[in-house]
C-alpha positions in Angstrom: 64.7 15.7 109.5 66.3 18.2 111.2 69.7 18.4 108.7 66.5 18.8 105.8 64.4 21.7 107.5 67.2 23.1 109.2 68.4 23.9 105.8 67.0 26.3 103.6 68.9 25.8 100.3 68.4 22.1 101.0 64.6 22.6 101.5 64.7 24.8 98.2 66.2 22.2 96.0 64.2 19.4 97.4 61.0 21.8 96.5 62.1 22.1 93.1 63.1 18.2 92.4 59.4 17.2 94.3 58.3 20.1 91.4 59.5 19.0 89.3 58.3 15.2 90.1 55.1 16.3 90.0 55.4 18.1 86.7 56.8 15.0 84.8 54.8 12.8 86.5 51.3 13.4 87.4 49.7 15.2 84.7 51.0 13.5 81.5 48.3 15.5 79.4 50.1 19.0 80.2 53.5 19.1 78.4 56.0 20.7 80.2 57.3 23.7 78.3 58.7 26.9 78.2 55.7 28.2 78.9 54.3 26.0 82.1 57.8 26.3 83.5 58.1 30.5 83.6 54.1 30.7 84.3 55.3 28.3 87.9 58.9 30.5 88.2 56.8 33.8 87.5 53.8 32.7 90.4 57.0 31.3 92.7 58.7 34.8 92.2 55.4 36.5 92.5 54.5 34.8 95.6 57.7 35.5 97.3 58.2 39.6 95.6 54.3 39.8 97.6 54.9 38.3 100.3 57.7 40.3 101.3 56.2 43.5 100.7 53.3 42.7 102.9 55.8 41.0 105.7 57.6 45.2 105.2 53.6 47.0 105.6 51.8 44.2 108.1 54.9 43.4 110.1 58.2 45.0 110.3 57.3 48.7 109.5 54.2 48.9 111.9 56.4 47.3 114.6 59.7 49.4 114.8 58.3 51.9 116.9 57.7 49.9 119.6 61.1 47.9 119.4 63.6 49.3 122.0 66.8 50.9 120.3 69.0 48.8 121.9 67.3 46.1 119.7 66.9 47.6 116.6 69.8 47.3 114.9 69.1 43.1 114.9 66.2 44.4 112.4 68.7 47.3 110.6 71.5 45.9 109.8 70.5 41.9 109.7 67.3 41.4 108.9 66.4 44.0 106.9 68.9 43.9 104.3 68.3 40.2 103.6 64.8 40.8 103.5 65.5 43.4 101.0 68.0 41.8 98.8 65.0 39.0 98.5 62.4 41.7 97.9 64.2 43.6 95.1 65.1 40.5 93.2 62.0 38.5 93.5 60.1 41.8 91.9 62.9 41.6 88.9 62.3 38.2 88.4 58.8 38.3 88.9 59.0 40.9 86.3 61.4 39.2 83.6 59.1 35.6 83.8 56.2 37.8 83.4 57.6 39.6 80.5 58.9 36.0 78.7 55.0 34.7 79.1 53.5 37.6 77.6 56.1 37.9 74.8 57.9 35.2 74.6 55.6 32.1 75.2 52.2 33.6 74.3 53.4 36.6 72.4 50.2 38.9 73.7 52.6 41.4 75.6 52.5 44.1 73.0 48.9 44.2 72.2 48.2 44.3 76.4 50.6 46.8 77.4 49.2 48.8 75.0 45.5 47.8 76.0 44.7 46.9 72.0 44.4 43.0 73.1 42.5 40.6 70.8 40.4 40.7 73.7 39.3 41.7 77.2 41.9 39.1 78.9 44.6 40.9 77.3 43.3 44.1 78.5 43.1 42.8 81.9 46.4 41.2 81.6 47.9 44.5 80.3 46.5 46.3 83.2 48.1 44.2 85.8 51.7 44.3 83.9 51.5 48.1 84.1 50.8 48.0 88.0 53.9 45.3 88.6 55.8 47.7 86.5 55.7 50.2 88.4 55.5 48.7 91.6 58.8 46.9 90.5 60.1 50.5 89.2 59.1 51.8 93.1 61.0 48.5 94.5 64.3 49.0 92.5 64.5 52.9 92.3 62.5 54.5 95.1 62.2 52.2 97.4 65.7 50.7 97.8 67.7 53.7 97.4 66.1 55.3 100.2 66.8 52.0 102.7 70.2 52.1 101.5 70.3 55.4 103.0 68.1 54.8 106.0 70.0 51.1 106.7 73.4 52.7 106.7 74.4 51.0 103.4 75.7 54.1 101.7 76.7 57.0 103.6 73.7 59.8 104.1 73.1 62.7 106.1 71.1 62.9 109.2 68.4 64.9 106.8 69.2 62.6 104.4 68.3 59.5 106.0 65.3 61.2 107.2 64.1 62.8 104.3 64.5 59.0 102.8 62.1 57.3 105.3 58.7 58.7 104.2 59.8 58.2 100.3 60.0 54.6 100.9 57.2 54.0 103.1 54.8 56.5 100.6 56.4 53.6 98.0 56.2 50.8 99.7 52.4 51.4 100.5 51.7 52.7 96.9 52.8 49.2 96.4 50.7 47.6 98.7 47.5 49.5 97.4 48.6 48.6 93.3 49.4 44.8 94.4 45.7 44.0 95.4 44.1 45.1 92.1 46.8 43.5 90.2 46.4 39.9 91.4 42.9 40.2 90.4 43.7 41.0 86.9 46.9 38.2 87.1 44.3 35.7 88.4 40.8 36.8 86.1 43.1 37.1 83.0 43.2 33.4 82.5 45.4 33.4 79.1 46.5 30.0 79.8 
């Protein structure tokens, strides 16, 4: 058991063949499509993009105050990046699934980004793909150019780096406050 949990890939892939188990086998009446398949990938990417971002606001930005310098670069230059390479791509793939549902599988995308859906779920639904827009629009061009600044990943001034820190954070919660409106129209939309 612990080669399995003391594994992360390995506990991945085991997650997605038990998925997939459960997909194939114990709910014959749902087909398994293009469209059940990126509606799981967009919630797994959703869930991860979200969780991150409140793991940044509840935990890790709250908290760096109090850590003594001599410890802080265990957060800076190790745990942060990761955390951020996870954050940035889960909101781009959280966005990309979310774009092949709406125009791809279900082909409502048009008529709810423009709020002129057939009806008010597609409104709804429209709604909430404009806030993850530009929450992931905060993610991939506010909010991670600045930590690349402030984390030492590209070179940056001392005013730099501190002109770069309440960007991010102004960002990050603007992010925070959009995400809580937009899983109640991802969740009351029910499309399907």
């Amino acid at each position: 058991m612990a080669k399995l949990f003391g594994n992360l890939h390995l506990v991945l892939v085991v997650g997605l063949v038990l998925a997939i188990v459960v997909m194939m086998g114990f709910n014959p009446d749902v087909p398994v499509d293009l469209g059940s398949v990126t509606r799981w990938l967009h919630l797994y990417f959703g869930v991860l993009w979200i969780g991150l971002l409140y793991y940044l606001n509840f935990v890790q930005v709250p908290n760096m105050p109090s850590i003594p310098d001599d410890q802080k670069p265990a957060i800076t230059k190790v745990i942060a990046p990761k955390v951020l390479f996870f954050f940035r791509w889960a909101a781009a793939l959280t966005v990309l699934t979310g774009l092949i549902i709406a125009f791809v599988t279900k082909d409502y995308g048009h008529r709810a980004l423009a709020f002129q859906g057939a009806n008010a779920q597609e409104n709804l639904i429209g709604i909430g793909m404009w806030m993850a827009l530009i929450m992931a629009f905060n993610v991939w061009f506010i909010i991670w150019p600045a930590q690349k600044k402030i984390l030492g990943i590209v070179e940056a001034t001392a005013e730099q780096k501190a002109a770069a820190g309440p960007r991010a954070l102004i960002a990050s919660r603007l992010n925070t406050l959009l995400s809580i409106p937009m899983m109640y129209c991802m969740v009351s939309a029910n499309l399907g």
